[in-house]
C-alpha positions as CSV (number, residue, x, y, z in Angstrom):
1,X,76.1,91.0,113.2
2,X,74.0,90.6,116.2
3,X,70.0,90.5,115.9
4,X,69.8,94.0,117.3
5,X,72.5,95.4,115.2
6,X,70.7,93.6,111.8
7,X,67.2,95.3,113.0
8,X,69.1,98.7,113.9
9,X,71.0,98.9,110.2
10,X,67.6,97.6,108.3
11,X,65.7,100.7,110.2
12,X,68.8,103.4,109.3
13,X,68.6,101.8,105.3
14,X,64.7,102.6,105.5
15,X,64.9,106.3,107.2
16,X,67.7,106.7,104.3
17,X,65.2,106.2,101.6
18,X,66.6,103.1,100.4
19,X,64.1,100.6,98.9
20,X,63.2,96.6,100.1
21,X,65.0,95.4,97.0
22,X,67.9,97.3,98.0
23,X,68.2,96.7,102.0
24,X,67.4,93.0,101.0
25,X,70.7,93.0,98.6
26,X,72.5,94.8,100.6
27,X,71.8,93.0,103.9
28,X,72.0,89.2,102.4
29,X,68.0,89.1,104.1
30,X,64.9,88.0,102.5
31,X,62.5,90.7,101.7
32,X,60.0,89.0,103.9
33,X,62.6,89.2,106.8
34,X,63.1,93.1,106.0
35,X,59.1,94.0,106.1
36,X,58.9,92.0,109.3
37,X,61.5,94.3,110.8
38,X,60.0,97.0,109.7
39,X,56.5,95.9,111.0
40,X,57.9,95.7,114.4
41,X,58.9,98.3,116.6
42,X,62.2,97.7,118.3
43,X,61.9,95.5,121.5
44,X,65.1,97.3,123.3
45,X,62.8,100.8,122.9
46,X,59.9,99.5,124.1
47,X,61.6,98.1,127.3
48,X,63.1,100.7,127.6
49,X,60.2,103.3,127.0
50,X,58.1,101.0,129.6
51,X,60.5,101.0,132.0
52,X,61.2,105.2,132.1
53,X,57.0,105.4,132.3
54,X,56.2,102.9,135.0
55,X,59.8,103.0,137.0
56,X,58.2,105.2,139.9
57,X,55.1,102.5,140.0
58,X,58.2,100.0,140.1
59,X,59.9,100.8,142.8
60,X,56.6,101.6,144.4
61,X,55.2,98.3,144.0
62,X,58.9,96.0,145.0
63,X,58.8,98.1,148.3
64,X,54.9,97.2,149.0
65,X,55.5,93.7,147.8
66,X,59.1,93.2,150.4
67,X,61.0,91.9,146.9
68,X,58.3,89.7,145.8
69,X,59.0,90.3,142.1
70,X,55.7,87.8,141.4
71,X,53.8,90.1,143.8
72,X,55.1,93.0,142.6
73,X,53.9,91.7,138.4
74,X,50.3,91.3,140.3
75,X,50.7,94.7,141.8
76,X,51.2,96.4,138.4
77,X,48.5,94.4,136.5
78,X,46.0,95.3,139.1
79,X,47.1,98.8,140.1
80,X,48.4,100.0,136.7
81,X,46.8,98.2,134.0
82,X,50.8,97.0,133.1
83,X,51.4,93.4,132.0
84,X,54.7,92.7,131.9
85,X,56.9,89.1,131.6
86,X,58.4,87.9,134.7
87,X,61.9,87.6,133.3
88,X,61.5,91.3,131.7
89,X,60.8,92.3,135.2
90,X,63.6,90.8,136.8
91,X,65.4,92.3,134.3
92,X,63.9,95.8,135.5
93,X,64.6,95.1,139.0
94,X,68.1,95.0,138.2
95,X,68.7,97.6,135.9
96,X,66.6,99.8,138.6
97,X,69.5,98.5,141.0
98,X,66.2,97.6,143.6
99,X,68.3,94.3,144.4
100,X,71.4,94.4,145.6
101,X,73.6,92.2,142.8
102,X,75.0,88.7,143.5
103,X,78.2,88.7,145.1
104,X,81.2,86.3,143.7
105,X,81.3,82.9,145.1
106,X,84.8,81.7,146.5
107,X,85.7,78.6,147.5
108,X,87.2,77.1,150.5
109,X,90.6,74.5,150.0
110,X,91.5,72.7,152.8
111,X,95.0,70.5,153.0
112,X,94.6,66.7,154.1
113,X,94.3,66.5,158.0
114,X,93.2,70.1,158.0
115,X,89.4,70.2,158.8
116,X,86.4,68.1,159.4
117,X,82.7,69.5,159.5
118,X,79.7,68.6,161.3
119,X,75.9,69.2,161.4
120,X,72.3,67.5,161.5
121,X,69.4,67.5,160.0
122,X,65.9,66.8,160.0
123,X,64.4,63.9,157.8
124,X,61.0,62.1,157.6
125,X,62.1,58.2,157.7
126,X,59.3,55.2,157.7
127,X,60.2,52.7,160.5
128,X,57.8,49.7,160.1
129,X,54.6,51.6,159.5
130,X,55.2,54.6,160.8
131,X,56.3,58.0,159.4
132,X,58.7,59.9,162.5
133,X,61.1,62.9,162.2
134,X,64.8,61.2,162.9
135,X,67.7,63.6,163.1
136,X,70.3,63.0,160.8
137,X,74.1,63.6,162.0
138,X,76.8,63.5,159.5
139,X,80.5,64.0,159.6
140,X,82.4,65.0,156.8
141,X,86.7,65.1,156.3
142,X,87.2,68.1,154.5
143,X,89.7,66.8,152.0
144,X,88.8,63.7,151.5
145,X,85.6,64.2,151.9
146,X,84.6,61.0,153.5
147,X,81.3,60.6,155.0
148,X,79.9,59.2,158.0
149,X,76.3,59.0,158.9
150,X,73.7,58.0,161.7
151,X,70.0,58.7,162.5
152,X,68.8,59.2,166.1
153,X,65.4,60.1,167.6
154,X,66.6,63.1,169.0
155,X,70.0,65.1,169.1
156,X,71.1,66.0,172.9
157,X,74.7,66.3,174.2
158,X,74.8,62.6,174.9
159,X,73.7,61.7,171.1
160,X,76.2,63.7,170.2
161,X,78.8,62.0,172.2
162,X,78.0,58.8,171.0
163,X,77.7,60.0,167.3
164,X,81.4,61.8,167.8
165,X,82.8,58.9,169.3
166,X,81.6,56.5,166.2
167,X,82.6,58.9,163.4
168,X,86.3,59.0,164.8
169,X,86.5,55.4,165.3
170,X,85.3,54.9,161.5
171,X,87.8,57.2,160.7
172,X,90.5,55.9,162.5
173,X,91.5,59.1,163.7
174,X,90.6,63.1,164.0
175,X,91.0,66.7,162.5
176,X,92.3,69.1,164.7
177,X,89.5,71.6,164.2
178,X,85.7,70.6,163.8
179,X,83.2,73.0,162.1
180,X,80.2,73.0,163.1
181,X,76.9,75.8,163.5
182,X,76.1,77.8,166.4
183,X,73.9,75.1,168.2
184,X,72.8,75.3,171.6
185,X,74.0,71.2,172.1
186,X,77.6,72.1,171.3
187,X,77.1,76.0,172.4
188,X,77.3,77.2,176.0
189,X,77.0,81.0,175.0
190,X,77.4,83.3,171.7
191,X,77.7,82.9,168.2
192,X,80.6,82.5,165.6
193,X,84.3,84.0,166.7
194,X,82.5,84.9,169.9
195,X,80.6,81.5,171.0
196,X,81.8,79.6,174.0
197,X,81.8,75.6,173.5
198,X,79.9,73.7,176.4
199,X,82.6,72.6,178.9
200,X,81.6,69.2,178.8
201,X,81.5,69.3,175.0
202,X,84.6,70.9,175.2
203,X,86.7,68.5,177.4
204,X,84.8,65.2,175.4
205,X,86.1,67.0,172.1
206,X,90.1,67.3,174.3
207,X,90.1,63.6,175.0
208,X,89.3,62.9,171.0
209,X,92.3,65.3,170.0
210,X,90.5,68.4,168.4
211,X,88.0,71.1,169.4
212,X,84.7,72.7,167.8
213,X,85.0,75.9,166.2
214,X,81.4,77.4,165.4
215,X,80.8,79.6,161.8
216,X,80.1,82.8,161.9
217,X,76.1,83.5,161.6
218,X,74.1,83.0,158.3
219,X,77.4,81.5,156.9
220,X,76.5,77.9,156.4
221,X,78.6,78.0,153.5
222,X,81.7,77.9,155.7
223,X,80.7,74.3,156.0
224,X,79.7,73.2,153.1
225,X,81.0,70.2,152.5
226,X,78.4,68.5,155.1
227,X,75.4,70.9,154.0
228,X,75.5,68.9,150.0
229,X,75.7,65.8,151.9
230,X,72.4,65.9,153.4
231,X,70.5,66.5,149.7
232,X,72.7,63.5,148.7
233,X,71.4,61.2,151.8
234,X,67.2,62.6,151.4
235,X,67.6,61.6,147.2
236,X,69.7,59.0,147.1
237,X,69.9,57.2,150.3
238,X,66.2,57.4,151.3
239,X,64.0,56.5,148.7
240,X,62.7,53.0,148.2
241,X,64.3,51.7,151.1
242,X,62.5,50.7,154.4
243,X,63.6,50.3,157.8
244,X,62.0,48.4,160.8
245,X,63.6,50.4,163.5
246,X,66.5,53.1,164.4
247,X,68.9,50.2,164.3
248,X,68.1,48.6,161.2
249,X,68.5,52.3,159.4
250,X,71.9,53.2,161.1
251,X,73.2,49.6,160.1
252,X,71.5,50.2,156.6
253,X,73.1,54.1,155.9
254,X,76.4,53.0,157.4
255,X,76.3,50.4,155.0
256,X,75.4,52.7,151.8
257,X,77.7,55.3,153.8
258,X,80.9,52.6,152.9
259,X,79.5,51.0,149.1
260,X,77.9,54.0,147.6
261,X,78.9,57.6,149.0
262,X,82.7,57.1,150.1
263,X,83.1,54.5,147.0
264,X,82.2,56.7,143.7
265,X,84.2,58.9,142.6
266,X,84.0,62.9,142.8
267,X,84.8,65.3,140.3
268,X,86.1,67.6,142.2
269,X,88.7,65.0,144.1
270,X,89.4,62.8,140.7
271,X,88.8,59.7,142.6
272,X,86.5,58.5,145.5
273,X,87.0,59.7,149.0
274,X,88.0,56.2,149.9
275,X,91.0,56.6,147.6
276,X,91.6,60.5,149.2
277,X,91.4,58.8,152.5
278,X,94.7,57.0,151.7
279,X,96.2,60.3,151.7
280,X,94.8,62.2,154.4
281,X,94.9,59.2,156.9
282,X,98.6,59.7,157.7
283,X,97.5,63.1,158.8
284,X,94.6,62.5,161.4
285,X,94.9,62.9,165.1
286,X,95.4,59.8,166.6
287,X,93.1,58.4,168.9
288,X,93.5,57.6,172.3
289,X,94.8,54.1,173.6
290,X,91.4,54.5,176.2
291,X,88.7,55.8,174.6
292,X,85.9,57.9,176.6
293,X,82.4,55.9,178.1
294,X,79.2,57.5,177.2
295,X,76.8,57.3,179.5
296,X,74.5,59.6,181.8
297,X,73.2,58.8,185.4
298,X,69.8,59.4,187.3
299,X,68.2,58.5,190.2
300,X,64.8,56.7,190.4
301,X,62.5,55.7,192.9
302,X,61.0,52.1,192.3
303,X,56.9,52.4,192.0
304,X,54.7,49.9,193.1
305,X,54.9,48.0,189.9
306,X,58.4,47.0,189.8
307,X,59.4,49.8,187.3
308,X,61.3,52.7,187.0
309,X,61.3,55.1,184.1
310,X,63.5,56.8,181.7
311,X,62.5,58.5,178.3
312,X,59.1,57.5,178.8
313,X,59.7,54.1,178.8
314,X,59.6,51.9,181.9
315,X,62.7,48.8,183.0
316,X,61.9,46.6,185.3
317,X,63.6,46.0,188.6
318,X,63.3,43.2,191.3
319,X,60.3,43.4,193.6
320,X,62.2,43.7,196.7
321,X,63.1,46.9,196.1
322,X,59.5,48.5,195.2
323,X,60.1,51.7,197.1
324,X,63.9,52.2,197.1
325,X,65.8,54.6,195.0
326,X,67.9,53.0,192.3
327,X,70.5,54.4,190.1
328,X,70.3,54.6,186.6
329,X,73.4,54.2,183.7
330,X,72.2,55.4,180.3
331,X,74.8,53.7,177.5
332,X,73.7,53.8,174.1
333,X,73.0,50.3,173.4
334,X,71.9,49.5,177.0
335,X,70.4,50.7,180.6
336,X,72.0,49.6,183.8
337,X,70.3,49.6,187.3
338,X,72.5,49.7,190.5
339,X,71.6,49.5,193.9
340,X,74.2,50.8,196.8
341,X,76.6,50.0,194.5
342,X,75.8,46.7,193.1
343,X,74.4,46.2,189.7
344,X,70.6,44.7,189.9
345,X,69.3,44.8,186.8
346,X,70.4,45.0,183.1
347,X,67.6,45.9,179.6
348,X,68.1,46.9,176.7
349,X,67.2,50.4,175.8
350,X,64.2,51.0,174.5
351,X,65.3,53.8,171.5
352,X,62.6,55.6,169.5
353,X,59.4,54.1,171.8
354,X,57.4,56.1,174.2
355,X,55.9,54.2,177.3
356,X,57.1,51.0,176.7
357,X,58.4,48.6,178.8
358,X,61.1,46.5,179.2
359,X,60.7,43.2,181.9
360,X,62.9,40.6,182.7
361,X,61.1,37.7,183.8
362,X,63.3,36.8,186.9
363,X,62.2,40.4,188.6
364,X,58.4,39.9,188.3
365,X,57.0,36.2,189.1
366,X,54.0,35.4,188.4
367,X,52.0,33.6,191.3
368,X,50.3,31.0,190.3
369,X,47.8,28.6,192.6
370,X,48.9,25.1,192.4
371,X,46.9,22.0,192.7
372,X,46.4,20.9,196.4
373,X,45.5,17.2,195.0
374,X,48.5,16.2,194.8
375,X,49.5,16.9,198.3
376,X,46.4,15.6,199.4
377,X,47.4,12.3,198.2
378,X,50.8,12.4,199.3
379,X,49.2,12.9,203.4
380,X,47.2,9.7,202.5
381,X,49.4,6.9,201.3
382,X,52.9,8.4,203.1
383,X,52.0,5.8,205.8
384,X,49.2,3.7,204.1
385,X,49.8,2.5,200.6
386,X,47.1,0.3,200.3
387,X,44.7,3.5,200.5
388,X,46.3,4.6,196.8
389,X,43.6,2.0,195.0
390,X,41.0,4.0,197.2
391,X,41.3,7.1,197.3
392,X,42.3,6.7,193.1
393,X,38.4,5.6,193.1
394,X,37.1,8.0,195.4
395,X,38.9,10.7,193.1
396,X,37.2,9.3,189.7
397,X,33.6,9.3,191.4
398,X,34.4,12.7,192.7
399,X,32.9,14.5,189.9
400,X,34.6,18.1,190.5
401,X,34.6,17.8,194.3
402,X,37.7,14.7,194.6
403,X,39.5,17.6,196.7
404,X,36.5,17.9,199.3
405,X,36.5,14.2,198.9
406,X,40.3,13.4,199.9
407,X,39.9,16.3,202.6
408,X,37.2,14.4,204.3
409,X,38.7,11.1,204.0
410,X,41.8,12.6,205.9
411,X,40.0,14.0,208.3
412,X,38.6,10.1,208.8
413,X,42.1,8.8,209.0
414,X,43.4,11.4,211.8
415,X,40.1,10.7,214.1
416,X,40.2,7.2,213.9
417,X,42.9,4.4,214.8
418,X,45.0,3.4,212.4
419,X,44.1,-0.5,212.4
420,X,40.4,0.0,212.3
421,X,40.4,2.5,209.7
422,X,42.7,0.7,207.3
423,X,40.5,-2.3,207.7
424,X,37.3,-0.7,207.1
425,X,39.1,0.8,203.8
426,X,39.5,-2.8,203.1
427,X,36.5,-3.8,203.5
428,X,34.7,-1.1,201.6
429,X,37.0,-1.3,198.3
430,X,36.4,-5.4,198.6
431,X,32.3,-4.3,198.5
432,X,32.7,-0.9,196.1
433,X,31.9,1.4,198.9
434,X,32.7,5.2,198.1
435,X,30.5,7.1,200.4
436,X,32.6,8.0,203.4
437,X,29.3,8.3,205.7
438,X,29.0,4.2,205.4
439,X,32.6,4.1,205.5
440,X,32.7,6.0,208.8
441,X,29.8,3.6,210.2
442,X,32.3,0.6,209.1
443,X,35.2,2.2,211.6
444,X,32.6,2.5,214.1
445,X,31.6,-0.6,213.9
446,X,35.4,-1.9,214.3
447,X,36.3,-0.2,217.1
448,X,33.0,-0.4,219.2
449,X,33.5,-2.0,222.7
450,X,37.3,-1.7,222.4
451,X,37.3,2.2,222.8
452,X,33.8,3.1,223.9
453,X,31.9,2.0,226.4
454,X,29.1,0.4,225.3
455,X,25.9,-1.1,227.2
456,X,25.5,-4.2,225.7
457,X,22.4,-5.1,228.5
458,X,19.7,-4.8,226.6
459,X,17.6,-4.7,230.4
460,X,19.5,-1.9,231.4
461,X,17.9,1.4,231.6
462,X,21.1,3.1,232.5
């Protein structure tokens, strides 16, 4: 016998008049066992006495509380004085029939080459030393259940393109149909049976050999075999691993994607999804010969710095055309600059930064002042190489002003003949002579009476 049926007949023995001694034999119980029943009131009548005095307060309290059946054990306790166990009030709830009762669970079965699924979903990932929000895309084959998965900064149309395009080329192949949710990127209008695909989302899903087909609404069941993924990614894929930027994470999950999730086995498959992909490949789409480009275009105007910008971030472009409007290619791995048709400028793309900047050193020089020393000396001993002893001299006694020094000295050179100036240079590095004052008194000296003329009668008053 059941509990309740033992405390039932040991209550019908007493109200017969039948002793402890007797109930005990009778029974097979301890008489211990028989006075505790007897002690204690039956549980199933005091539920159910509780529950046909406070069911009014009951349903009172789960309509206040909006099916808060914690808010609805404070309401009673406060309100009514009742204190009642939260899994006896559940119970209540349901007997009371305030909840609407579970409904059976079925489950989808899909043959190989039948279906793959598709959705994202929002993770907190630490790149270097910083916490960010990264979308996480994931695409599922619904037999085999193989999985492939990527993290991006954000999820547009073109992100989506790009992820597409991966998952079928690590899959070798397509579904016919792709299940996915009612999200604006794929979505031009509607929901479920009635939503209308984006054309452009539309004709990239034609050139891949299948097309989206969006679940009806608050039925993310219907794709299910992505939506367990994503708990299996944020507990087993996540923790204790760190990343220094969006590509090391995508390398590192595509990695994990191929040794841990497609590699154990499944109970539900009886072997891993790499072994159920043996199967089910034979049944993909093929993929075209000439697979779509990804890439989006603007236009930009060059500022005054060289730059242009896209996704708050900055690529440089040569100086020349500060001012002129440029064309933009955005490919995943890499940004493209063309202008009038011919390409000027190639970066990398700056993914998951905000106003940084990408320069290539060949666009913006740097001007730097070179020394004018040097060509100094080269105007002095082109033609006169015994000045180089000199004006080496003159430069060591310069003392920070050698350039002043050599201008002067040139200045000498061009006023002067060539014959008397080289021989006063001789004569003043024969006596140590570095002042160009005395030096110019020595040329003056050499060519006096041969180019001026000079009075040389002292009688003459001129």
């Amino acid at each position: 016998m059941t509990p309740s049926q033992i405390r039932d007949a040991v209550q019908t023995l007493r109200t017969q008049g039948q002793s402890l001694r007797e109930i005990s034999r009778v029974l097979k119980l301890s008489r211990n066992t028989v006075r505790r029943i007897l002690r204690t009131t039956s549980p199933a009548a005091q539920e159910r006495q509780c529950l046909g005095v406070s069911l009014a307060y009951l349903k009172s309290a789960f309509e206040r509380a909006q099916g808060n059946v914690v808010r609805v054990q404070q309401l009673l306790a406060a309100e009514y004085d009742l204190t009642v166990s939260y899994s006896t009030l559940t119970r209540w709830v349901r007997e009371a029939g305030l909840r609407a009762p579970p409904v059976r669970a079925g489950e989808y079965v899909f043959g190989p080459g039948e279906e793959m699924q598709h959705d994202t979903s929002p993770h907190r990932v630490v790149l270097g030393d910083k916490t960010v929000t990264a979308q996480c895309a994931a695409l599922v084959l619904a037999y085999s259940r193989r999985l492939f998965v990527q993290y991006y900064p954000r999820y547009t149309r073109f992100e989506a393109k790009q992820f597409l395009l991966d998952a079928a080329r690590f899959m070798d192949g397509a579904c016919p149909v792709c299940v996915i949710d009612n999200t604006s990127v794929m979505l031009a209008a509607g929901a479920g049976e009635n939503a209308l695909i984006a054309p452009e989302m539309a004709a990239f899903a034609r050139t891949l050999g299948f097309e989206f087909r969006a679940h009806r609404v608050g039925h993310p069941d219907r794709k299910g075999r992505i939506e367990r993924n994503f708990f299996f990614v944020e507990t087993n894929f996540l923790p204790a691993r760190s990343f220094t930027d969006f590509d090391d994470l995508n390398r590192q999950v595509l990695a994990w994607c191929k040794e841990v999730a497609n590699a154990n086995p499944k109970r539900a498959l009886g072997m891993s999804p790499e072994a159920a992909y043996v199967i089910e490949k034979s049944y993909l789409q093929a993929l075209p010969s000439a697979l779509p480009p990804i890439y989006e275009v603007f236009d930009r105007v060059v500022d005054l710095n060289g730059y242009v910008s896209l996704e708050s971030n900055r690529y440089s472009v040569a100086e020349r055309l500060v001012g002129q409007t440029v064309t933009l290619y955005k490919y995943p791995a890499q940004v493209q600059i063309h202008h009038r048709g011919m390409a000027v400028a190639n970066h990398a793309r700056l993914i998951g930064q905000r106003d940084a900047r990408s320069t290539d050193p060949t666009h913006h020089r740097i001007p730097t002042r070179a020394s004018r020393t040097p060509q100094i000396e080269a105007q002095l001993l082109r033609d006169c190489p015994e000045l180089e002893a000199y004006a080496r001299a003159l430069k060591q006694r310069g003392r920070g002003r050698s350039v002043r020094a050599l201008r002067r000295l040139i200045e000498i050179q061009r006023t002067y003949p060539k014959e008397p100036f080289l021989a006063a240079v001789r004569q003043a590095t024969h006596f140590g002579l570095y002042d160009l004052g005395r030096l110019e008194k020595l040329i003056l000296q050499q060519v006096a009476g041969n180019f001026f003329a000079l009075n040389l009668d002292p009688d003459d008053d001129a």
